[in-house]
N, C-alpha and C positions, 0 to 999 in steps of 0.2 A: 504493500500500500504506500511506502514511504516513496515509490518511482512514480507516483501520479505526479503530472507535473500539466496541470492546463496550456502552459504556454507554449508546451513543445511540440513540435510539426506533427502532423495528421499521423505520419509513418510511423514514430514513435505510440505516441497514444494508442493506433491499432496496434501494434503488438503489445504494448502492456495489456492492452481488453484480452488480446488470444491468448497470453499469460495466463492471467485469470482466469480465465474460461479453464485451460489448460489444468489448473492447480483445483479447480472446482471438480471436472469431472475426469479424473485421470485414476486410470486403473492398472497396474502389472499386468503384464503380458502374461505370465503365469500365476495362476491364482487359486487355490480351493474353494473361493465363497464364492457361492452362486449369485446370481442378477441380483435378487431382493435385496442380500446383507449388502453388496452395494450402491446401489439407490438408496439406501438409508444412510452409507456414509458421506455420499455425497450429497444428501440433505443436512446431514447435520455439520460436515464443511460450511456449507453456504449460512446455515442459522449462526457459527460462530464467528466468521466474516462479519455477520450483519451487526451481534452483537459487541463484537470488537471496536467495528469504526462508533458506534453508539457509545462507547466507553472513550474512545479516545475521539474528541472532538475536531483534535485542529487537521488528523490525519481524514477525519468524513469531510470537511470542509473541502480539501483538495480534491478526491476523490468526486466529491457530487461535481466540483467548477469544470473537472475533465471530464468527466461524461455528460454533463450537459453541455456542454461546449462542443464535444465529439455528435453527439445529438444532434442539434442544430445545424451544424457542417453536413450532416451525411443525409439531413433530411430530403425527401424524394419521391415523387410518385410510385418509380420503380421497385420500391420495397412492397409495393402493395399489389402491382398490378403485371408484374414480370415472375418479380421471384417465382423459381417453381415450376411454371408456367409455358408450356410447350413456347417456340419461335412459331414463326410465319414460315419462315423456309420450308416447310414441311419435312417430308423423312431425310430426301437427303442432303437437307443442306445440313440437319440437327444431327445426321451420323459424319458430315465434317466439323463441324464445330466441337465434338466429342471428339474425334480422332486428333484435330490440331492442339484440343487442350491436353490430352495424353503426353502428346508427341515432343509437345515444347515448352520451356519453363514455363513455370508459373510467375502469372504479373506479380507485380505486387501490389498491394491491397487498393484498392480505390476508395477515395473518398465518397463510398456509396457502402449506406447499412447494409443491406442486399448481400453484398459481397462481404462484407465484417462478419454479418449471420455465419456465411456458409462457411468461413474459415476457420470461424469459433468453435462450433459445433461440428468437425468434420464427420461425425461418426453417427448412422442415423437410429441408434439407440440413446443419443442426448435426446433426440424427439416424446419418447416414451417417457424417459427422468421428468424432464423438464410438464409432459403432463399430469405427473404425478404431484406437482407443488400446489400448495391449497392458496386461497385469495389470501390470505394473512402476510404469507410468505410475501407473493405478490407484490401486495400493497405497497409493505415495507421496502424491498426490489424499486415501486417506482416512486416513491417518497426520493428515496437517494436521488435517481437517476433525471426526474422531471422537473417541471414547475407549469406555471401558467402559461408562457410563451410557447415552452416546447410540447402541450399539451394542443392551443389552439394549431401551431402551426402543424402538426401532423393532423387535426381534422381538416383540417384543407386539404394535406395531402389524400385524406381518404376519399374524401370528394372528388380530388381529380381523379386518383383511382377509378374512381366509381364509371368514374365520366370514360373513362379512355376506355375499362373494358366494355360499356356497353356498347361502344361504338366499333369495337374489334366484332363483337359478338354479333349487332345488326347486318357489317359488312360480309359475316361469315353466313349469317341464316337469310339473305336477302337475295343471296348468288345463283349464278342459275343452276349449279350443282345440286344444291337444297331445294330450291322450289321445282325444280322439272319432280320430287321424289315427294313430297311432301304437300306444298300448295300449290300445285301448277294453273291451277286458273285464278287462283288469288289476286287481288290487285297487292302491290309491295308496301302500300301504306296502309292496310289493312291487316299486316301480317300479324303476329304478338312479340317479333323482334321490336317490329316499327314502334308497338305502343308501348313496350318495355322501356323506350328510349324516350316517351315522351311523357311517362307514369313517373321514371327516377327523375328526367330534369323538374317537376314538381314537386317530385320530394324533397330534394336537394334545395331546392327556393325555400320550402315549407320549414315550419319544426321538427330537431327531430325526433321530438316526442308525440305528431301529430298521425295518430294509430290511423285513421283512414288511411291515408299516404301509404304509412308503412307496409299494410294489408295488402294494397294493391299490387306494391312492389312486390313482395314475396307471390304471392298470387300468378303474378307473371312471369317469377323465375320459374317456377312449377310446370306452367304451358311451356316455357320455349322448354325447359328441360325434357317434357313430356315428347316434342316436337322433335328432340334427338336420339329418342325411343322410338318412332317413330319410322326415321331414319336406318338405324341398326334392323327395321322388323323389315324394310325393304331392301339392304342390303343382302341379308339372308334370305329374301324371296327370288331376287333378280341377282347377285352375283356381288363379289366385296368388291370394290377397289381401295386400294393403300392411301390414296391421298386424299380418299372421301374420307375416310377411320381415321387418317391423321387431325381433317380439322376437325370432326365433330367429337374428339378428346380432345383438343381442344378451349373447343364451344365447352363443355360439360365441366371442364376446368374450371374458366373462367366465370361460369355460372354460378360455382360450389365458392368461387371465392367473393364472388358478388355478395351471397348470404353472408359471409362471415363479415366482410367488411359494413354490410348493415345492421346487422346483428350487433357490431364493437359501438359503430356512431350510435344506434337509439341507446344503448347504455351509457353514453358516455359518462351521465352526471352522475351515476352510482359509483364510485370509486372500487366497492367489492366487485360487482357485475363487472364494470369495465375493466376489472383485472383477472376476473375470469376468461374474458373474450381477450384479451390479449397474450394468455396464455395460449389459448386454444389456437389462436391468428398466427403465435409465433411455431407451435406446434406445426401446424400447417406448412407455416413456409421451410421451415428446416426439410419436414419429410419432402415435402414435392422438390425442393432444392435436390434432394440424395437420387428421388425416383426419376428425377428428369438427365442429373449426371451419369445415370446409370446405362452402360451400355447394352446387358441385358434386358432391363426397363424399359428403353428406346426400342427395339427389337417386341419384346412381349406387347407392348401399347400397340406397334405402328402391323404386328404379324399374328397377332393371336386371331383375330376375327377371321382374317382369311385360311391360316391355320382353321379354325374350325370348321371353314366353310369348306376347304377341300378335303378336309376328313369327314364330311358330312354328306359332300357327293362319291368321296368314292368307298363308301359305306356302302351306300344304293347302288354302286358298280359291283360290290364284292358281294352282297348278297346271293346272286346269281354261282358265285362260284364254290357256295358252303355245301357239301350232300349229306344231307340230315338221315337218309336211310338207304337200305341196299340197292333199291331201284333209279335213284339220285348217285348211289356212286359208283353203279353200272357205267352209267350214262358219262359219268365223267370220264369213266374209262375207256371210255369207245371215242369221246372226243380228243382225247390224250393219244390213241393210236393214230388220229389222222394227223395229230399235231407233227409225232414222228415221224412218218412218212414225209411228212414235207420237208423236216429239219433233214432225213438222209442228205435229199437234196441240196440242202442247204449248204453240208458238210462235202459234198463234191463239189460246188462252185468256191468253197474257200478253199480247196485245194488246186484248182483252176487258177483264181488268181491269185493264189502264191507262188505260182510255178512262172506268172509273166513277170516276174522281176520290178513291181511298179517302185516310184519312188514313195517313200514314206504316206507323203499327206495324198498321192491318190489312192494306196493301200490302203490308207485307215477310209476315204471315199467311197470306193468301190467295198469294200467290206460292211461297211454302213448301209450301201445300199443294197446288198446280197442281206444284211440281219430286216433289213424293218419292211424288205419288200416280202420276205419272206413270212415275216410275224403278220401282217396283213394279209398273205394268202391264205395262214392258217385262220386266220381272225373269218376269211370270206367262206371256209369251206365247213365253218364250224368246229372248229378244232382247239385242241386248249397246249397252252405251249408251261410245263411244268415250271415252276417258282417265279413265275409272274405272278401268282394269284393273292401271295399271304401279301403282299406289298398292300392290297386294293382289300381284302378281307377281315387285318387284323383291323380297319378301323370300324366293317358291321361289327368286329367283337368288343370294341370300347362303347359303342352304342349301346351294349348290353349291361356297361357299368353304372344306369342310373340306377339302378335299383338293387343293389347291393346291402341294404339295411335289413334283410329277411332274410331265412333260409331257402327259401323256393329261389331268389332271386341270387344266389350265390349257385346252389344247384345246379339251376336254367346258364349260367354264365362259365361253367366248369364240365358242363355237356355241349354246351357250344366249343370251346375251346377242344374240344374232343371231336367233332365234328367237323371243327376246319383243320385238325391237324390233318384228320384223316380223308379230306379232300384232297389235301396236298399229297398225302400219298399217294391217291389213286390218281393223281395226275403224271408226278414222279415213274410211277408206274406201267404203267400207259404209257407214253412215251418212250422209255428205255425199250420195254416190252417189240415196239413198234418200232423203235431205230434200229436197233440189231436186225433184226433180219433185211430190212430193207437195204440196210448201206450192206449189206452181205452182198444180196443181190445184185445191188450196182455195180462195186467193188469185182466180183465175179465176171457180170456180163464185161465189164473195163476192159478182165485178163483176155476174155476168151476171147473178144473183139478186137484188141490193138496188140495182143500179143504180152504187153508191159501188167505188171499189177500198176495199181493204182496210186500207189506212194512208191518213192524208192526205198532198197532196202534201210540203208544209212536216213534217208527220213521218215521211214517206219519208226526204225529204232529210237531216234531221238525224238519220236510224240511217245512212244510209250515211256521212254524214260520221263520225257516231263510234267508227265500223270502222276511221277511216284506221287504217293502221301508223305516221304519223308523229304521230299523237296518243298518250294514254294507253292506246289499245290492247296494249302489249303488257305496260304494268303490270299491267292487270286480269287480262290471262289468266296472268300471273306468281302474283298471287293469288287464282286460281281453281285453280291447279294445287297452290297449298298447304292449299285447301279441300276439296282433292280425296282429299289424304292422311291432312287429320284425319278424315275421313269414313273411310278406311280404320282409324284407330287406334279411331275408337268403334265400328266393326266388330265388328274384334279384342277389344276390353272387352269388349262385349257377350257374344261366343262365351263368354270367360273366364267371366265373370260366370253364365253360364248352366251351365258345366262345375263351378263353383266351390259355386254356390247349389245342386246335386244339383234342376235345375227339371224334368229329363227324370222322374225319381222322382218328385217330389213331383207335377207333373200326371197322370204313371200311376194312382199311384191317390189323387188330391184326389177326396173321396167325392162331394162336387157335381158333378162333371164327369163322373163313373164313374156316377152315378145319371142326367145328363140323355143323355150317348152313348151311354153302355153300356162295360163295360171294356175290347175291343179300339179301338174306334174312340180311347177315351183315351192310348191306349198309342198309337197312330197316329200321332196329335195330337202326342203329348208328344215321337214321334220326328223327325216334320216340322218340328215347331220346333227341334230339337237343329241338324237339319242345315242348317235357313235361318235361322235368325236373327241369321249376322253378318250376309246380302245383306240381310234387312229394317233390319235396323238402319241399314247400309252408306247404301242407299237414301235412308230418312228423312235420315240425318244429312247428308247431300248437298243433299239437299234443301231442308233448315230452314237450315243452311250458305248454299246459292247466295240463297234468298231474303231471307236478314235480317240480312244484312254488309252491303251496301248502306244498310238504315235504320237501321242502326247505326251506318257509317260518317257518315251525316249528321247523327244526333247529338249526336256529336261536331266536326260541324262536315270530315267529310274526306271531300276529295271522291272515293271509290272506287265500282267497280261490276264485276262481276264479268263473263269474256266463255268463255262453253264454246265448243269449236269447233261444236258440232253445233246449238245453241241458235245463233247467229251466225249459221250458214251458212242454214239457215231463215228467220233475219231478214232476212238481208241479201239474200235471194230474193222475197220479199216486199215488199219496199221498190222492187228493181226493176220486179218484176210494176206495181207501182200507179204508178212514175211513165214505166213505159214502157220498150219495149226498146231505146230509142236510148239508155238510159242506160250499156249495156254499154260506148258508144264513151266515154264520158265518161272522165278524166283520174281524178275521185273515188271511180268505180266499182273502178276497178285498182290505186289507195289500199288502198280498203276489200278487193278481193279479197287483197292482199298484208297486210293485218292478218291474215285468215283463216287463210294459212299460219301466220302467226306466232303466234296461237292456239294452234292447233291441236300445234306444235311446244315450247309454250311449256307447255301446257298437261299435254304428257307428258313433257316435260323436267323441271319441276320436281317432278310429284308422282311420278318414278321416282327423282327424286333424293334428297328430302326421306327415301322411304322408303326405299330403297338406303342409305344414310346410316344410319339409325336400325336396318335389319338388322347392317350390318356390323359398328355399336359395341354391340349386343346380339349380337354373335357374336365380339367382340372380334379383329375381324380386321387385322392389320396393317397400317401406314400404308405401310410395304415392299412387301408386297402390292397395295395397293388401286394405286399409281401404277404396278406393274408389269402388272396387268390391264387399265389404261387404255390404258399406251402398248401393247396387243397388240392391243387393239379398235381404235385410229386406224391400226393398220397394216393390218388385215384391213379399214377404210371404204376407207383409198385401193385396196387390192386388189379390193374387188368392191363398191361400192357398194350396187348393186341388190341384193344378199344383203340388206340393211337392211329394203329395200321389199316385195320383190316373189318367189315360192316361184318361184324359177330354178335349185330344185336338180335335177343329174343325177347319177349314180354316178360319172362323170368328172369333174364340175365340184366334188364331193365329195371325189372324190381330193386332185385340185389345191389350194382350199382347207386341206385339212387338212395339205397338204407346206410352206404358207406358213406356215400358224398354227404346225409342228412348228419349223419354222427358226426363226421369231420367239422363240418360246416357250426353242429352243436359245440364243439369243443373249442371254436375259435373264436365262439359267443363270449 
């Protein structure tokens, strides 16, 4: 206390405040007491501070002349109507202005409270302390710190506050982004932006104790707020976009901080009340100060919505791919066989053009367009191409975690998870099933027709060798299985984008298209692409994915390559066919088949987890949860294994089943 010194330059002053702050609420890095015992020592710091300068006079006199003097200097609108508070720039200019303030030193302090806040309090558990201090404390707090000037002068400041956000917030809800979704035939001066702005300048002239006024105001905050509810329900009707979600968090911002800053003015004359509201005001701007700095924060705000909204469409995509009984996972097995047959195919033309020598980036081209023309043939002929599916199904399986608070509904959620493993196997299945004999048969008719097998010997040899399982084999198919998911999330874009962009409308009736089809066949058109063009997109991006990560990864110099089960399994039948069926006995063959498994496993392990993952923090599902549905799926593997694999359901063995999952389920109660 004895460094307080009024007359000393701003830079001074602010670090004695961060000081302070510093010595107020500073805790060891390593500590045995928990959060409580320190929030009480750091109250009772601050009570003996207070009652210190109280006992020693001449040392409170300097102290109040430097903080009220710092006070008055740093006074601001921006404390009120910034702090916390998203920019205008929208997403990306707020992830450079995060990046540039990482990247480069830090200013020093500005002669702006705003920025004194955020310094002082760097850590956003001071938000939580600091809510916990009662009006008494308060009081005493701004006894020190105030007086009558510096009290008017900051209701001015809340006034222009006031003033600035409602005009930020009219300019945002008046725009034609907002009104095309909301009030599109509205006139703009009719809106409850418009009259929110001319309800507060009334109040602002008025008393601020004059309750009509006040009424009205809040009243209006309520509609526009309501009116960016509004907004979100059409978002998620018609499709997200990022920079609509960015202003109308925003808007919702500004709104919450609108109430508080009227909420502190109509108190002002109660000194308890108005240091209750000042608490809660300061509370406010620290936490939004930490949530706005935050680079995850900026992320979760600016991608959660759409996050849910492409886990929401490709939910509705994956549904289609679950077979809940044996007749359901016939049928995927029979589309699994044509998937293979096509991939034979597939797996001779990448042996075609690897034999022309291309240079890098038309190899990964041409390869790209050998994977997605191909996944679209199977997509046309009906066919299911194996570890696409969990990417697009693990998020029907998060849909299943609203209702998790009952045993039926744990139950229902651990027979699902049972039912899409064992999709994926019968696709797995199918497939492999269906690639071997056919790339046999290729493979064969190749020898007997050109004379040549189909691989040379030496590049037989070295695909089987890079099958092993004890090589990079099970990196690759590690990230193939993560390629397998992004290809589901540009799915999901896609759909958005297509729900969002109104393209089903505009190709109905786009007058070119209406004058070469004719208007129904347009309308046809415009509905067949609504409904397929996550799978086409799905497809491509798999596609261009599997083919141009590898010439990309060399590059850069890394040695990656990517391994599908079903692509693999084709190869690596192939490789045998041309060096011979005594290869089977070989030591490298049972390598390379034991990579296959691990593929294969690897391959639907990670891209159900990747997206599992990304459903259940877009559905914000508990971490209590998520390990409580774990450990009841590892109970039901040791209780029936083959339930995983293989439709061994009977009405009995249904029973049973369901009497373990209920005990289980009991037990975790």
């Amino acid at each position: 206390m004895s460094r307080a010194n009024p007359g000393a330059p701003w830079q001074e002053r602010a670090n004695w405040l961060m000081d302070v702050a510093e010595w107020l609420r500073h805790e060891p890095t390593v500590t045995l007491q928990d959060d409580e015992v320190w929030r009480n020592i750091k109250d009772q710091r601050l009570l003996f501070l207070l009652d210190w300068l109280d006992a020693h006079r001449d040392a409170r006199h300097l102290v109040q002349l430097t903080l009220q003097k710092s006070l008055r200097e740093a006074a601001g609108p921006e404390l009120f109507c910034a702090t916390g508070l998203p920019g205008k720039q929208a997403f990306l200019g707020e992830l450079y202005e995060h990046l540039i303030t990482r990247l480069l030193p830090a200013m020093p302090t500005r002669m702006d409270l705003s920025h004194l806040i955020s310094v002082m309090f760097p850590d956003p558990a001071d938000a939580q302390w600091l809510s916990g201090l009662d009006a008494a404390v308060l009081t005493r707090i701004w006894k020190l710190c105030g007086d009558d000037g510096i009290t008017h002068t900051y209701a001015q400041q809340i006034d222009e506050a006031l003033t600035h956000l409602v005009t930020d917030v009219v300019a945002t809800g008046i725009s034609a982004d907002f009104r095309q979704r909301i009030l599109p035939r509205m006139p703009i001066s009719a809106t409850p932006f418009m009259t929110l702005r001319r309800e507060l300048e009334m109040y602002l002239m008025a008393s601020p104790h004059d309750l009509s006024a006040l009424r009205s105001v809040r009243m209006l905050i309520a509609v526009c707020q309501a009116q960016t509810d509004k907004i979100y329900a059409h978002l998620d009707e018609f499709g997200v976009s990022v920079g609509l979600v960015y202003s109308v968090e925003r808007m919702r911002a500004q709104l919450v901080r609108m109430s508080r800053l009227i909420a502190m003015r109509s108190d002002a004359a109660s000194s308890e009340q108005g240091a209750v509201h000042m608490r809660e005001l300061l509370v406010d701007l620290i936490h939004a100060h930490h949530q706005r700095s935050s680079l995850p924060g900026l992320f979760q705000r600016s991608f959660s919505l759409l996050a849910r909204k492409l886990v929401e469409r490709n939910a509705d995509h994956g549904e289609q791919y679950i077979a809940r009984d044996k007749t359901a996972y016939l049928d995927m097995q029979k589309a699994a066989y044509r998937g293979g047959v096509v991939t034979a195919f597939t797996v001779c033309i990448k042996f075609l053009l690897a034999g022309l020598g291309l240079a890098g980036f038309f190899a990964g081209l041409f390869a790209s367009l050998n994977y997605a023309l191909s996944f679209l043939l199977i997509q046309a002929v009906g066919g299911v191409l194996a570890t696409k599916q969990p990417a697009v199904t693990a998020p029907a399986l998060a849909a299943k975690m609203g209702v998790l608070d009952t045993v039926e509904g744990l139950r229902e959620l651990v027979l699902e998870i049972a039912f899409l493993l064992r999709s994926q196997s019968a696709a797995i299945f199918g497939n492999v099933i269906a690639v071997i004999p056919a790339m046999v048969a290729i493979s064969v008719g190749v020898a007997v027709s050109f004379g040549t097998p189909i691989l040379a010997p030496d590049k037989a040899q070295a695909t089987v060798h890079s099958l092993s399982v004890l090589g990079p084999t099970p990196l690759y198919a590690a990230l193939t299985g993560v390629l397998l998911w992004l290809s589901s999330l540009a799915a999901g874009y896609a759909d958005n984008m297509f729900a969002l962009r109104r393209l089903r409308e505009s190709l109905t009736y786009q007058r070119r298209l209406v004058h070469v089809l004719g208007a129904a066949r347009a309308a046809r058109c415009a509905l067949w692409l609504e409904k397929h063009i996550a799978s086409v997109v799905g497809n491509i991006a798999i596609g261009v994915l599997l083919g141009m990560t590898p010439v990309l990864a060399q590059f850069f110099g890394l040695p990656l390559d990517v391994r599908h089960v079903t692509l693999s399994s084709g190869t690596l039948t192939a490789a045998v066919v041309s060096l011979g069926w005594h290869t089977l006995l070989s030591g490298q063959f049972w390598l390379a088949f034991a990579g296959i498994v691990f593929i294969g496993i690897l391959n639907v392990g990670v891209a159900f987890s990747c997206a599992l993952a990304l459903a259940m923090k877009a559905r914000n599902v508990p971490t209590r949860v998520r390990r409580m549905v774990l450990r009841m799926v590892w109970r039901r593997l040791c209780a029936s294994p083959l339930a995983f694999l293989l439709p061994t359901w009977s009405a009995e063995q249904q029973t049973s089943q369901s009497a373990i999952i209920s005990r289980g389920a009991n037990g975790e109660s």
